[in-house]
Backbone as a chain_set.jsonl record, in Angstrom:
{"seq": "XXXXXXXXXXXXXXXXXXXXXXXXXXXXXXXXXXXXXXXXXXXXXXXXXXXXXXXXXXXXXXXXXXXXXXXXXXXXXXXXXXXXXXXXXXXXXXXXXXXXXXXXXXXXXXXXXXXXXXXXXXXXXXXXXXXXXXXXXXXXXXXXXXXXXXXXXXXXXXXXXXXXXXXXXXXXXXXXXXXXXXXXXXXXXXXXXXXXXXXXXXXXXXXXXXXXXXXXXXXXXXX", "coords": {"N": [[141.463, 34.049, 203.11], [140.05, 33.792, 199.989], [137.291, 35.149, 198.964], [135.552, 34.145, 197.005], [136.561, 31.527, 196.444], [136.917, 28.169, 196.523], [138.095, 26.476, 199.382], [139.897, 23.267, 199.994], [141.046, 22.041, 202.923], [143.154, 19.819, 204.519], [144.242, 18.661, 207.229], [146.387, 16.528, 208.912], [147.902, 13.848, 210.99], [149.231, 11.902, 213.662], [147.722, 9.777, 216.111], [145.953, 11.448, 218.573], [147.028, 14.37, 218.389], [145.919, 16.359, 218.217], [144.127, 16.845, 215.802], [141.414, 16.481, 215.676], [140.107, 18.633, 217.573], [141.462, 20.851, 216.368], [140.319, 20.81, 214.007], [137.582, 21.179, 214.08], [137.783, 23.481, 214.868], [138.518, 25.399, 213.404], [136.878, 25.066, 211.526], [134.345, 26.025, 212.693], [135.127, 28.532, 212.735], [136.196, 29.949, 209.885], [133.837, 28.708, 208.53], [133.27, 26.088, 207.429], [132.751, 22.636, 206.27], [133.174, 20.26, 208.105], [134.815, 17.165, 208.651], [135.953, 14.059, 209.984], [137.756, 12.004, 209.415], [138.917, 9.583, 210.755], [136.276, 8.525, 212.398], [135.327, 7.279, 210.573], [136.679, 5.166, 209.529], [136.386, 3.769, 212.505], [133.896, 3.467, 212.298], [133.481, 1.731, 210.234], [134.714, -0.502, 211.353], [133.438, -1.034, 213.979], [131.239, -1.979, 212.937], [132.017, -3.983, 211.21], [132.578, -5.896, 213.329], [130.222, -5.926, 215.019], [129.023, -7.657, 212.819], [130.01, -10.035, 213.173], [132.408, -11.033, 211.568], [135.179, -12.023, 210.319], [138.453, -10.951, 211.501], [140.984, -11.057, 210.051], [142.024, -11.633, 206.775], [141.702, -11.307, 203.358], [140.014, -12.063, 201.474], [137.65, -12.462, 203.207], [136.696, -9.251, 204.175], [136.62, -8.296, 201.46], [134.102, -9.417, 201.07], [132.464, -8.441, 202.856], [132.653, -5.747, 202.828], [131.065, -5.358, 200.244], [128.405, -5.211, 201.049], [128.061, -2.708, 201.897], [126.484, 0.478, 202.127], [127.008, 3.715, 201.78], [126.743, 7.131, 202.886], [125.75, 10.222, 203.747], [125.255, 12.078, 206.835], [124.662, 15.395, 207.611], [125.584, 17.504, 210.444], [125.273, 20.323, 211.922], [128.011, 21.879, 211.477], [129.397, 19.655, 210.782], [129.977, 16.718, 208.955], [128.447, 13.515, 209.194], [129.007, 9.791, 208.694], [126.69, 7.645, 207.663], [126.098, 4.403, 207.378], [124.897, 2.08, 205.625], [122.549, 2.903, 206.602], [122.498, 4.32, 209.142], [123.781, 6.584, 211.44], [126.258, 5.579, 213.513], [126.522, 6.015, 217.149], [128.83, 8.253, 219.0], [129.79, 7.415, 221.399], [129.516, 4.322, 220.833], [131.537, 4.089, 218.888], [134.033, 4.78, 219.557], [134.634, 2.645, 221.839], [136.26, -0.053, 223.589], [137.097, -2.311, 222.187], [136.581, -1.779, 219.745], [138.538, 0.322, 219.496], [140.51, -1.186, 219.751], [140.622, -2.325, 217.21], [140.756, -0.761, 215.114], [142.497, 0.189, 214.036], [144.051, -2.024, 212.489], [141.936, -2.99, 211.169], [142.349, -0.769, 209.367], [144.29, -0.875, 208.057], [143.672, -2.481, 205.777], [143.643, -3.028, 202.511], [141.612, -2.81, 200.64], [139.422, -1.776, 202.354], [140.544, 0.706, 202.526], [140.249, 1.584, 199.837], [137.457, 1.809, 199.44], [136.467, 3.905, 201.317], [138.374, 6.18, 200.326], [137.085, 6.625, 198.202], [134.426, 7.651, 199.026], [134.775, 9.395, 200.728], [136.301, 11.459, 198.591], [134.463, 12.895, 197.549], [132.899, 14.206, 199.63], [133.948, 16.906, 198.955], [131.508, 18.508, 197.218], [129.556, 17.553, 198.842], [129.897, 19.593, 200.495], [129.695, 22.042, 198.893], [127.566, 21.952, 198.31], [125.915, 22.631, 200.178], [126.177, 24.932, 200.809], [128.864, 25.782, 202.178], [132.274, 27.503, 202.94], [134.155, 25.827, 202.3], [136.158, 23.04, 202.949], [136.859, 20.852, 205.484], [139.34, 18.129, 206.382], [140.247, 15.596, 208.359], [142.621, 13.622, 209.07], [145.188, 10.963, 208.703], [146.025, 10.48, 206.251], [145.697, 12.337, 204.35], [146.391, 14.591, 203.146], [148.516, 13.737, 201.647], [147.109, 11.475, 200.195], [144.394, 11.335, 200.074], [143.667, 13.752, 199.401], [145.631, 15.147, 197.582], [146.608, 17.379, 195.885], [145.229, 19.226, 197.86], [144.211, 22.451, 198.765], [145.449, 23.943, 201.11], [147.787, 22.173, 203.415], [148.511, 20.859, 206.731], [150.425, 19.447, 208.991], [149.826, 17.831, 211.938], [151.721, 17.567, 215.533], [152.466, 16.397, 218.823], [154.665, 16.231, 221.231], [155.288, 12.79, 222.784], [154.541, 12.44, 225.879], [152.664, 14.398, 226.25], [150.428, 13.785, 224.558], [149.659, 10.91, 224.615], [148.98, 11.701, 227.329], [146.146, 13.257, 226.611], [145.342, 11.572, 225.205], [144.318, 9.467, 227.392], [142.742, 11.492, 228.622], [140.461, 11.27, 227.079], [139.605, 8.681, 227.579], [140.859, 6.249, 226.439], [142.983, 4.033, 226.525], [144.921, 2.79, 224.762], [148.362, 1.905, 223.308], [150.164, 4.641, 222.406], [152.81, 4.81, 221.295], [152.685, 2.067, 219.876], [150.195, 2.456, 218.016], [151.313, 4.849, 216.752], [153.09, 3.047, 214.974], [151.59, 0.815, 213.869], [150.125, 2.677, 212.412], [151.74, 4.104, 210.524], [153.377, 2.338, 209.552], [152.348, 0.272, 207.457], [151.57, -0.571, 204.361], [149.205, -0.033, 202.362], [148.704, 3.832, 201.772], [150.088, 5.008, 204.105], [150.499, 6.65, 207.519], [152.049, 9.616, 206.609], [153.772, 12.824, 206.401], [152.727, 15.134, 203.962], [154.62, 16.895, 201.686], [154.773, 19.051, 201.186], [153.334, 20.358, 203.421], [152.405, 22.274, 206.532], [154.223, 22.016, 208.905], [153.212, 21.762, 212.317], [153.787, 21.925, 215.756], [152.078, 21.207, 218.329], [152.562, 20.637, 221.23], [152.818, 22.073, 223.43], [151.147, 24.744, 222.896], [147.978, 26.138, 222.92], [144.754, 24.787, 222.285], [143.035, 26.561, 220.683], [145.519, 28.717, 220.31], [146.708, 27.24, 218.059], [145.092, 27.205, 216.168], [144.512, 29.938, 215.814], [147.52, 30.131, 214.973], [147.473, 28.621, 212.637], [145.286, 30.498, 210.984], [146.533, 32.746, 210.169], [148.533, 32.089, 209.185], [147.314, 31.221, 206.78], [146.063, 33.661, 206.247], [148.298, 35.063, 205.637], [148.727, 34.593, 203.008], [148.898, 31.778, 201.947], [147.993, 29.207, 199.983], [146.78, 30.799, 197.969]], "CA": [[140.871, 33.164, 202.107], [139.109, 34.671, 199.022], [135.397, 34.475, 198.896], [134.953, 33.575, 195.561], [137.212, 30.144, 195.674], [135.767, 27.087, 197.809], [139.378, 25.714, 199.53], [140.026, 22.328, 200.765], [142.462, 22.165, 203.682], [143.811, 18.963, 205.121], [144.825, 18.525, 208.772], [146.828, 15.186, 209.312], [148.449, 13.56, 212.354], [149.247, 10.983, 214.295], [146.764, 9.697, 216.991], [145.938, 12.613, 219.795], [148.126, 15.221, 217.806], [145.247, 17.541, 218.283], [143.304, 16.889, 214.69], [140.16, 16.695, 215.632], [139.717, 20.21, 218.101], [142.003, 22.045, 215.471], [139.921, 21.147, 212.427], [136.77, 21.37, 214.095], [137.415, 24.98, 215.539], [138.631, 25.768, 211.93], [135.145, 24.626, 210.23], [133.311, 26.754, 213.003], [136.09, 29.815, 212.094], [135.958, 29.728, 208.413], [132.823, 28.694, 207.873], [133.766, 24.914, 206.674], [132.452, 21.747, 205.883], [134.141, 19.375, 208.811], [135.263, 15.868, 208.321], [136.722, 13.301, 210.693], [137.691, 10.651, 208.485], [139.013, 8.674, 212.266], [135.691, 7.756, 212.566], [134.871, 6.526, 209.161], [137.268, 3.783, 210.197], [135.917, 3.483, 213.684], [132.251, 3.148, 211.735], [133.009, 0.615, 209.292], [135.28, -1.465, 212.624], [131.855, -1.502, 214.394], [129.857, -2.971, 212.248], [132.479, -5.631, 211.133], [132.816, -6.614, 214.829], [128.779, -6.426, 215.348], [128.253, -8.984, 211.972], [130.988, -11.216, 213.704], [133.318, -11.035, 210.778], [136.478, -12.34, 210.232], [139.368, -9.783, 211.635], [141.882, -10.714, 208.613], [141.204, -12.208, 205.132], [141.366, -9.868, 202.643], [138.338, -12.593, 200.861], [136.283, -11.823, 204.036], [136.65, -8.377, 204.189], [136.258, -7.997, 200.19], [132.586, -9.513, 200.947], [131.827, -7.785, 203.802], [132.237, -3.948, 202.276], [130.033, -5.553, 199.111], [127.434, -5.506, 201.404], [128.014, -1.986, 202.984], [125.854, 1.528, 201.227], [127.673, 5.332, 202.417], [125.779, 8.428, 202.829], [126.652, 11.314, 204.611], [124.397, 12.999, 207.642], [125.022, 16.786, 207.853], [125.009, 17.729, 211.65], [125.897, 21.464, 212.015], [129.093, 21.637, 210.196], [130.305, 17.91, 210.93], [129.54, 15.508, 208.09], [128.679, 12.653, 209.586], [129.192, 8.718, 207.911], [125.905, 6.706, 207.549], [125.988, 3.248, 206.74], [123.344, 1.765, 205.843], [121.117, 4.092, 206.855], [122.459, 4.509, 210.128], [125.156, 6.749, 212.006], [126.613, 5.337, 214.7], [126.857, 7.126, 218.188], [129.987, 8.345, 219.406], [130.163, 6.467, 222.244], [129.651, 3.153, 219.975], [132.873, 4.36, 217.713], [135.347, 4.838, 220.822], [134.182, 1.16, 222.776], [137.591, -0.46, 223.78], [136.682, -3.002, 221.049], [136.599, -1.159, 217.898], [139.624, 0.586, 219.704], [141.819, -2.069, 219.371], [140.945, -3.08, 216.139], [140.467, 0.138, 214.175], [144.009, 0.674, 212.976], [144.259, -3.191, 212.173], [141.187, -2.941, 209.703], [142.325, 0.442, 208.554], [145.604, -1.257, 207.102], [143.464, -3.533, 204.482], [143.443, -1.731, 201.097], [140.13, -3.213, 200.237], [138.714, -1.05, 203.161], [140.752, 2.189, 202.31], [139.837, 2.377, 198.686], [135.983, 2.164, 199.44], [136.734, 4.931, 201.651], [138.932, 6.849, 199.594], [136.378, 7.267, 196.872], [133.504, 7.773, 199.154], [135.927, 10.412, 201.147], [136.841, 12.977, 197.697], [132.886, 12.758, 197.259], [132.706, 15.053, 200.246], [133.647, 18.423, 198.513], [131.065, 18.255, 196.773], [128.961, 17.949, 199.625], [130.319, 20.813, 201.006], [129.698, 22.888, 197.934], [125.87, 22.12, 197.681], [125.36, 23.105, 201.31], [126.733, 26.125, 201.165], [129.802, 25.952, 202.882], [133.012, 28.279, 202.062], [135.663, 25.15, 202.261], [136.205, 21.669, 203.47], [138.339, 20.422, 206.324], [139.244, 17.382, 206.375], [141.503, 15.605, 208.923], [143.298, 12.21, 209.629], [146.628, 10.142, 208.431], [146.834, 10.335, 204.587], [144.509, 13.646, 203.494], [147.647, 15.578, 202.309], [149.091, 12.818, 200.674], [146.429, 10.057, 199.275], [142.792, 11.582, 199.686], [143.198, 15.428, 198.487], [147.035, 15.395, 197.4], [146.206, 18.589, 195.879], [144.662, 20.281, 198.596], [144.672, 24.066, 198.838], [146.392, 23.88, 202.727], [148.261, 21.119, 203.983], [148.864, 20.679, 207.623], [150.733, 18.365, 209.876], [150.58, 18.207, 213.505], [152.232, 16.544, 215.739], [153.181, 16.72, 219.846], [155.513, 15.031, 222.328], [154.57, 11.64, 223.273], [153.786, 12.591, 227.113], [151.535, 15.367, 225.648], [149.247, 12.731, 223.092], [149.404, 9.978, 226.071], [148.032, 12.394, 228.643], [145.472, 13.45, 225.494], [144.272, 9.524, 224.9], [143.803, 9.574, 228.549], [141.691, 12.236, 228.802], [139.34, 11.248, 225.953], [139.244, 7.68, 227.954], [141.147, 5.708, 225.393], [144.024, 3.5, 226.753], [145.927, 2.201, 223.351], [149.39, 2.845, 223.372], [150.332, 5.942, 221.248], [153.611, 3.991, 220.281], [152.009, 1.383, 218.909], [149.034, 3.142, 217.313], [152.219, 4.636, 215.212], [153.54, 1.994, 214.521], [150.794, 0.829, 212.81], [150.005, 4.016, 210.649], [152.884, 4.376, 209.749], [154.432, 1.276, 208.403], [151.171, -0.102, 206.708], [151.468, -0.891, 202.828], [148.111, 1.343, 201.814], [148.769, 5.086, 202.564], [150.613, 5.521, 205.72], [150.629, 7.828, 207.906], [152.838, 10.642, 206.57], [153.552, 14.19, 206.223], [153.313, 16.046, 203.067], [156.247, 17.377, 201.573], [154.167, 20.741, 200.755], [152.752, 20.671, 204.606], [152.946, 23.146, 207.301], [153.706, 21.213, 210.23], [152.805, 22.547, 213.735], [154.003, 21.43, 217.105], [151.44, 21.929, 219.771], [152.98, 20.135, 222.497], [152.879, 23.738, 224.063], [150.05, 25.498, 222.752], [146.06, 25.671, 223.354], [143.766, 24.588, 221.034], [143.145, 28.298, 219.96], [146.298, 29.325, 219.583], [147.156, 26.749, 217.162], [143.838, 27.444, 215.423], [145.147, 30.923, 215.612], [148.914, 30.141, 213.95], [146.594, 28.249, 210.964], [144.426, 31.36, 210.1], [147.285, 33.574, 210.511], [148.83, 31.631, 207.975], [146.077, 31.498, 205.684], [145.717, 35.103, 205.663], [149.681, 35.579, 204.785], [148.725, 34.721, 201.338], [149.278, 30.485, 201.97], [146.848, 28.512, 198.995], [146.575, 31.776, 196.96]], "C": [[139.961, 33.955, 201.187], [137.974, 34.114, 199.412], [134.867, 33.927, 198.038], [135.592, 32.389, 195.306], [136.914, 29.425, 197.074], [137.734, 26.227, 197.831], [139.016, 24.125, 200.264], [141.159, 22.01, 201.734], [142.296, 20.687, 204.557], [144.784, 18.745, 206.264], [145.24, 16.824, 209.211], [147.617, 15.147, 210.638], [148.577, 12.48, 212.819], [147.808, 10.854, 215.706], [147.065, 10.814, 218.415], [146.993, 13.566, 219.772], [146.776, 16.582, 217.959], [144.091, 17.694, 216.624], [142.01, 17.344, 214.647], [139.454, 18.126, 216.56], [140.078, 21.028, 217.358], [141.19, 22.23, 214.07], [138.074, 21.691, 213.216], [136.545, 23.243, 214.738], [138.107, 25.884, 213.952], [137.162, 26.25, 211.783], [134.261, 25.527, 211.297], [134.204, 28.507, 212.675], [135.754, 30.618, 210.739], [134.821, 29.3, 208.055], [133.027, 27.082, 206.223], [133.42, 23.858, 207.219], [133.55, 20.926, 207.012], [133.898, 17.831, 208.717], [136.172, 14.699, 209.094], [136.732, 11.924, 210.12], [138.065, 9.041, 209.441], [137.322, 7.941, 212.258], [135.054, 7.001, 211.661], [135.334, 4.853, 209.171], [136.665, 3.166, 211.076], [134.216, 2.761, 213.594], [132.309, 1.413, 211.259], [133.965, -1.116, 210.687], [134.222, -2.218, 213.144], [131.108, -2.117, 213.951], [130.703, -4.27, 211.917], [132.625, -6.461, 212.623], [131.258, -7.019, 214.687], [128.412, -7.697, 214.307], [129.042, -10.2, 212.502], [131.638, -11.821, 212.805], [134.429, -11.096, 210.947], [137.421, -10.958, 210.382], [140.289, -9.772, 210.096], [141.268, -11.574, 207.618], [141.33, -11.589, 204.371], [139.916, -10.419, 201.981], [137.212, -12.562, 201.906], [135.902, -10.371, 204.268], [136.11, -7.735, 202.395], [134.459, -8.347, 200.136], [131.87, -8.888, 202.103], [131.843, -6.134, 203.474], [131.949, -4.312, 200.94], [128.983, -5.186, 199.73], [126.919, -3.97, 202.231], [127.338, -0.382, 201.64], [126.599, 2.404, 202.283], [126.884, 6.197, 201.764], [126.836, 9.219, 203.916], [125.1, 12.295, 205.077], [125.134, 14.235, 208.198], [124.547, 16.785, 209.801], [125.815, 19.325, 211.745], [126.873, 21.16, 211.144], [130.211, 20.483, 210.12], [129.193, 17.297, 209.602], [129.874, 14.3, 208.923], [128.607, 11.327, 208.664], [128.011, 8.166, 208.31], [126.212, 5.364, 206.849], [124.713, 1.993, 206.872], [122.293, 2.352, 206.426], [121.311, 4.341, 208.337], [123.823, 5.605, 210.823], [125.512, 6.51, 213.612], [126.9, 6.168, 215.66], [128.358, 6.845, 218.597], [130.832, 7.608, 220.128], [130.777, 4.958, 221.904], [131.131, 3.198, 219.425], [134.086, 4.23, 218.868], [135.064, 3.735, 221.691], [135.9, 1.05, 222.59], [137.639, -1.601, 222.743], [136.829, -2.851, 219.929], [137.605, -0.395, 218.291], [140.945, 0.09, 219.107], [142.063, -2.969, 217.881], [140.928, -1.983, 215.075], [141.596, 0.326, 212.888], [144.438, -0.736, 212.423], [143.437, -3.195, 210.819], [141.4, -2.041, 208.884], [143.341, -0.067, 207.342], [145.209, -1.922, 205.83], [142.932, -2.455, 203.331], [142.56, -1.912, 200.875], [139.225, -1.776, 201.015], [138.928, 0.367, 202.733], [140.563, 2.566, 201.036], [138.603, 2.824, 198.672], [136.284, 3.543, 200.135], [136.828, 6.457, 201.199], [137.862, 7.283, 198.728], [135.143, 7.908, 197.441], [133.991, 9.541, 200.016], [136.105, 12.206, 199.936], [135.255, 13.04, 197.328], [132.454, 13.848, 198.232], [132.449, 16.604, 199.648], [132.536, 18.959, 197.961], [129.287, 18.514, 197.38], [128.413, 19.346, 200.414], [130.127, 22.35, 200.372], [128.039, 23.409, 197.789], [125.247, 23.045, 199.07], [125.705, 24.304, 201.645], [128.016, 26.732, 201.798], [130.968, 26.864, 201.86], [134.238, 26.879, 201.478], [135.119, 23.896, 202.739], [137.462, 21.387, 204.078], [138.488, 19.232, 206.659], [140.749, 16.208, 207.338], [141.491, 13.804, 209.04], [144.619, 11.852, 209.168], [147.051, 10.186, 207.03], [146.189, 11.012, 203.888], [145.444, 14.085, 202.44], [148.016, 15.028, 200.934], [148.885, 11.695, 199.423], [144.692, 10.81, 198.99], [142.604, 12.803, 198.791], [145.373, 15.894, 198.58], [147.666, 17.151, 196.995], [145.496, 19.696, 196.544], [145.002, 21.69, 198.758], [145.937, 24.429, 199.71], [146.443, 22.547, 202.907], [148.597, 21.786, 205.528], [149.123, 20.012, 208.761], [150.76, 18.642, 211.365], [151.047, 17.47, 214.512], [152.66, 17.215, 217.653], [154.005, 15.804, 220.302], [154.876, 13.837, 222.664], [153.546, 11.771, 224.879], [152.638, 13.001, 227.093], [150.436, 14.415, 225.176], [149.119, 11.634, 224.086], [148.379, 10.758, 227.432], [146.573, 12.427, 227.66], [144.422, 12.501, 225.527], [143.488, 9.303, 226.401], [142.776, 10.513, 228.621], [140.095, 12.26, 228.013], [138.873, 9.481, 226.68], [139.408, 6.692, 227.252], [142.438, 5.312, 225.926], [144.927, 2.67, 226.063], [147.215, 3.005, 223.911], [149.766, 3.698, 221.999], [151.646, 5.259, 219.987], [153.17, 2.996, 219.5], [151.013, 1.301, 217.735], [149.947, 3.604, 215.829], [152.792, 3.872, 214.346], [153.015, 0.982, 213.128], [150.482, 1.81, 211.872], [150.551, 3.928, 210.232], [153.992, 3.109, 209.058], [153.264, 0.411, 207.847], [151.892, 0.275, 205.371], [151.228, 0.688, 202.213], [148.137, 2.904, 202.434], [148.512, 4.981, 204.218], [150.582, 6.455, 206.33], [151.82, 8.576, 207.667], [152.704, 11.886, 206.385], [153.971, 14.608, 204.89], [154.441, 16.849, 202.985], [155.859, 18.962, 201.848], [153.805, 20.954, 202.219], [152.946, 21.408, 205.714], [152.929, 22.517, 208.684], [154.021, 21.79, 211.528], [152.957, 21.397, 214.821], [153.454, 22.23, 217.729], [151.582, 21.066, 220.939], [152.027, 21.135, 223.585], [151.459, 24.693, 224.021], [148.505, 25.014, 222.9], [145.871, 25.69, 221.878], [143.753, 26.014, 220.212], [144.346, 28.606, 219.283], [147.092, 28.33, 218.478], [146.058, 26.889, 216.062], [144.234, 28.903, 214.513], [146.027, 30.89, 214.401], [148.179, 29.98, 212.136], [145.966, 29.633, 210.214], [145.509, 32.619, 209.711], [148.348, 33.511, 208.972], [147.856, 31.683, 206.793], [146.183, 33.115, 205.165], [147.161, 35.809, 205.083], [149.918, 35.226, 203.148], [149.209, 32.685, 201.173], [147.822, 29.854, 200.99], [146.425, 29.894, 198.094], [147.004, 31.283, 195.435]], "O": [[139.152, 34.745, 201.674], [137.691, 33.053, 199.969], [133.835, 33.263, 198.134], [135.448, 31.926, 194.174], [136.746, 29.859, 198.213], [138.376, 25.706, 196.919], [138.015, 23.918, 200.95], [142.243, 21.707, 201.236], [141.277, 20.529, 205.23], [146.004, 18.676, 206.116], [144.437, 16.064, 209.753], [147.935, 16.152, 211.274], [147.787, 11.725, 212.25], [147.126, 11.812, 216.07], [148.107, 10.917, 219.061], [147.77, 13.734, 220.713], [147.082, 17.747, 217.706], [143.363, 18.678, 216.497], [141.514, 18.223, 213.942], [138.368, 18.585, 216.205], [139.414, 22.063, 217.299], [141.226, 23.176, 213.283], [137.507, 22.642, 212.679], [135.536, 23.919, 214.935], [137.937, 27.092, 213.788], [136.567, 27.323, 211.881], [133.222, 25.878, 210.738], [133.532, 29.502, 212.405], [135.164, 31.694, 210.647], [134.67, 29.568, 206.863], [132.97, 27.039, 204.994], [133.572, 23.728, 208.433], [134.749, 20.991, 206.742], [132.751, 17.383, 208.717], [137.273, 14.531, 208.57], [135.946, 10.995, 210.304], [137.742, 7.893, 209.137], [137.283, 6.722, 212.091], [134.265, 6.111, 211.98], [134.72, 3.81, 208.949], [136.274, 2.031, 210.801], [133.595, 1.992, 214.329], [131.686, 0.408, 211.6], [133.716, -2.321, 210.683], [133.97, -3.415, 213.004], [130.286, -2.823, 214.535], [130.31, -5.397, 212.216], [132.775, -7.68, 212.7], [130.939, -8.153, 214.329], [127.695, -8.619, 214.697], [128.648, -11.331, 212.217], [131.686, -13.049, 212.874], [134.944, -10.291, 211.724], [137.265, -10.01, 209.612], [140.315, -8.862, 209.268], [140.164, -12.111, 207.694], [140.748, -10.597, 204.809], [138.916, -9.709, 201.882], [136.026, -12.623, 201.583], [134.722, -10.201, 204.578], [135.301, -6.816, 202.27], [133.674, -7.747, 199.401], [130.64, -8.907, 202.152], [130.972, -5.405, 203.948], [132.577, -3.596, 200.16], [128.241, -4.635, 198.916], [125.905, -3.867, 202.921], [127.761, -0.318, 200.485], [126.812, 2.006, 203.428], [126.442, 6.19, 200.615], [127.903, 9.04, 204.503], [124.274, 12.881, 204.378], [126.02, 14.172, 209.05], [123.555, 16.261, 210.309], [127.038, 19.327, 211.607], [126.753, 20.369, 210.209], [131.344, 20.412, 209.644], [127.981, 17.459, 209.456], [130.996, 13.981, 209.314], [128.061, 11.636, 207.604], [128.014, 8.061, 209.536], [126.589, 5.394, 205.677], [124.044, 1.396, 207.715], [121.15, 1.918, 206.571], [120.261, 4.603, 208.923], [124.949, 5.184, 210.561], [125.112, 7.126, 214.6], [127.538, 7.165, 215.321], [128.967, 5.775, 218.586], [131.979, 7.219, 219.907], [131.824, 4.445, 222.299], [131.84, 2.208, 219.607], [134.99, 3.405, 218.737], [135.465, 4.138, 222.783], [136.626, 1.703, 221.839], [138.834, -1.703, 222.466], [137.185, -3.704, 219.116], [138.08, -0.046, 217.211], [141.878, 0.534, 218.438], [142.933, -3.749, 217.493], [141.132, -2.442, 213.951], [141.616, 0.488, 211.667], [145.436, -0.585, 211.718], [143.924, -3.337, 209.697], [140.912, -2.108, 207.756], [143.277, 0.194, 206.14], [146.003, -2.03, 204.895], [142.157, -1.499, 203.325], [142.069, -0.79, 200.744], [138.554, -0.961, 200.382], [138.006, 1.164, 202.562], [140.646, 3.774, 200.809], [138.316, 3.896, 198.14], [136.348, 4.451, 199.307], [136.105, 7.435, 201.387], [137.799, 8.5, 198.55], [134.585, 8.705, 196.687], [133.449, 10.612, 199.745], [136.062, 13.399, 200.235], [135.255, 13.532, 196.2], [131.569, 14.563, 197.761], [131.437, 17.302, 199.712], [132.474, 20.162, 198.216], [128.324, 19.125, 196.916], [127.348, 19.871, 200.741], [130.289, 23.431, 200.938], [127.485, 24.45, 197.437], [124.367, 23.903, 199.012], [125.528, 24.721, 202.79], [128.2, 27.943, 201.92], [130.874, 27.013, 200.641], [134.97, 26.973, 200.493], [133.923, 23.666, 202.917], [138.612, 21.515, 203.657], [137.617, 18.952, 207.483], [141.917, 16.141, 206.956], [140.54, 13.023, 209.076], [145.352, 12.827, 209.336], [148.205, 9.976, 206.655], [145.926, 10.6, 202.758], [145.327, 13.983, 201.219], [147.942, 15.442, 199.777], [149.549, 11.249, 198.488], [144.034, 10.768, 197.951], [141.822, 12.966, 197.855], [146.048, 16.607, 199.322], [148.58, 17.832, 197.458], [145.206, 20.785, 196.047], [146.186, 22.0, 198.886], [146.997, 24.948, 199.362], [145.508, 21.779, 202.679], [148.895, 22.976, 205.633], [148.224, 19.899, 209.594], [151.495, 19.453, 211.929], [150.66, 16.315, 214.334], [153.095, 18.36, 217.768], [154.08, 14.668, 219.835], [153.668, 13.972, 222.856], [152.383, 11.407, 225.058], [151.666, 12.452, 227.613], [149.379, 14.577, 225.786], [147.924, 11.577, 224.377], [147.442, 10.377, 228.133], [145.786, 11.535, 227.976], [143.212, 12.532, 225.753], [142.293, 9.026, 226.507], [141.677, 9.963, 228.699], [139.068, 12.907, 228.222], [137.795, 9.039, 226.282], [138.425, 5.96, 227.133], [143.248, 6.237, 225.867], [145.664, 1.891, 226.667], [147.309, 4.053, 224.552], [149.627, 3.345, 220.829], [151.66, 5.173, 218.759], [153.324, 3.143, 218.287], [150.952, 0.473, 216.825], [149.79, 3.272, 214.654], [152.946, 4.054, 213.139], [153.532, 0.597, 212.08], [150.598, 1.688, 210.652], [150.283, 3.557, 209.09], [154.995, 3.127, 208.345], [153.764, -0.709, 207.954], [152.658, 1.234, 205.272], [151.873, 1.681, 201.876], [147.606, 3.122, 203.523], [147.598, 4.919, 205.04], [150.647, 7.467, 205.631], [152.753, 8.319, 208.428], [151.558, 12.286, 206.178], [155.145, 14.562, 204.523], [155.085, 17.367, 203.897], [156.465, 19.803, 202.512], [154.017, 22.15, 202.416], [154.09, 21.143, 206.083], [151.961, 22.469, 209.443], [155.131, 22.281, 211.734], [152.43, 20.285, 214.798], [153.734, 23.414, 217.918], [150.573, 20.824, 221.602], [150.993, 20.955, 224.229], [150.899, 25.208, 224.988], [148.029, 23.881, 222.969], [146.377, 26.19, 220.873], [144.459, 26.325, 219.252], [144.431, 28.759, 218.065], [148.166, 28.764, 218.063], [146.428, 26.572, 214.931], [144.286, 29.087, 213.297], [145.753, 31.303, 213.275], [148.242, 30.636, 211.096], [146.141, 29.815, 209.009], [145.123, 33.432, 208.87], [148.721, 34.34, 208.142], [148.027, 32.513, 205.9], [146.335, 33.572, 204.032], [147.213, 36.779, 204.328], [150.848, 35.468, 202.379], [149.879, 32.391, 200.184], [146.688, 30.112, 201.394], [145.407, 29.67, 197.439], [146.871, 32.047, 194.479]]}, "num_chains": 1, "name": "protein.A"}
């Protein structure tokens, strides 16, 4: 990666494809701005559950993110989502609750444009703080948030693999269904860029798919 040009690279996936260890061992690699746009969803879920808001509607949901302010709390090189002046703990975001409804509220376009705009607002972030880049991972980076991104990259494992995965993070959704939903939703679905380098780590460790990425990078990929 040159030193003198600030990249944005985009890591998409399906649920427990490995997104979130591969981008975050990036952003401590490279020296980049990290972004888990999963819980941005998981944020704004939480709070519509806690006001005891209507699940569908699009006219209840259109007045319920009137009412919602976004910031962004730096924590080491995670940007985290404030709302309203608050960022929710981890624990809070992964409840079996905001589990089962995350990918339900994600589908309403109302929700993913606020997002979206508050989302390409990041680089930006990333620029003032010094960072070299921005990594930014979830279901429609490549394609809807940073179409133009420097690096694209898809990843994707076996079902057994991403099932054992969900399990281990203490998250019992089914994986089929989880796609199901991304991916046939209206508002940017989950897909893979055409331009994208997509990686099967069924097989491989965290590292060495971290590895393949920089490996790539340095063969002259976003030049």
């Amino acid at each position: 990666m040159s030193e003198n040009k600030f990249f944005v690279i985009a890591v998409d996936g399906g649920a427990a494809s490995g997104k979130s260890t591969t981008s975050r061992a990036l952003a401590e690699r490279l020296n980049l701005l990290h972004v888990d746009t999963g819980t941005h969803y998981r944020a704004l879920t939480l709070l519509f559950l806690n006001l005891r808001g209507k699940q569908t509607g699009d006219n209840s949901i259109a007045d319920f993110l009137g009412k919602i302010e976004l910031e962004t709390s730096l924590s080491g090189r995670a940007a985290l989502l404030k709302i309203n002046g608050r960022v929710p703990a981890d624990g809070e975001l992964r409840s079996p609750e905001v589990n089962a409804m995350v990918s339900h509220l994600a589908a309403m376009p109302k929700l993913r444009e606020l997002l979206k705009s508050y989302q390409r607002s990041l680089p930006e972030i990333a620029r003032q703080n010094g960072f070299a880049g921005l990594v930014m991972e979830g279901r429609d980076i490549g394609t809807v948030i940073f179409p133009n991104a420097d690096l694209k990259f898809f990843l994707q494992a076996d079902v057994k693999t991403r099932v054992k995965r969900r399990a281990d993070e203490g998250l019992q959704d089914s994986i089929a269904k989880r796609d199901k939903i991304d991916s046939s939703r209206k508002t940017a679905p989950l897909a893979c860029a055409e331009d994208a380098e997509i990686i099967d780590n069924s097989d491989l460790t965290p590292e060495e798919v971290v590895d393949r990425i920089c490996a790539f990078i340095e063969n002259g990929a976003g030049s």
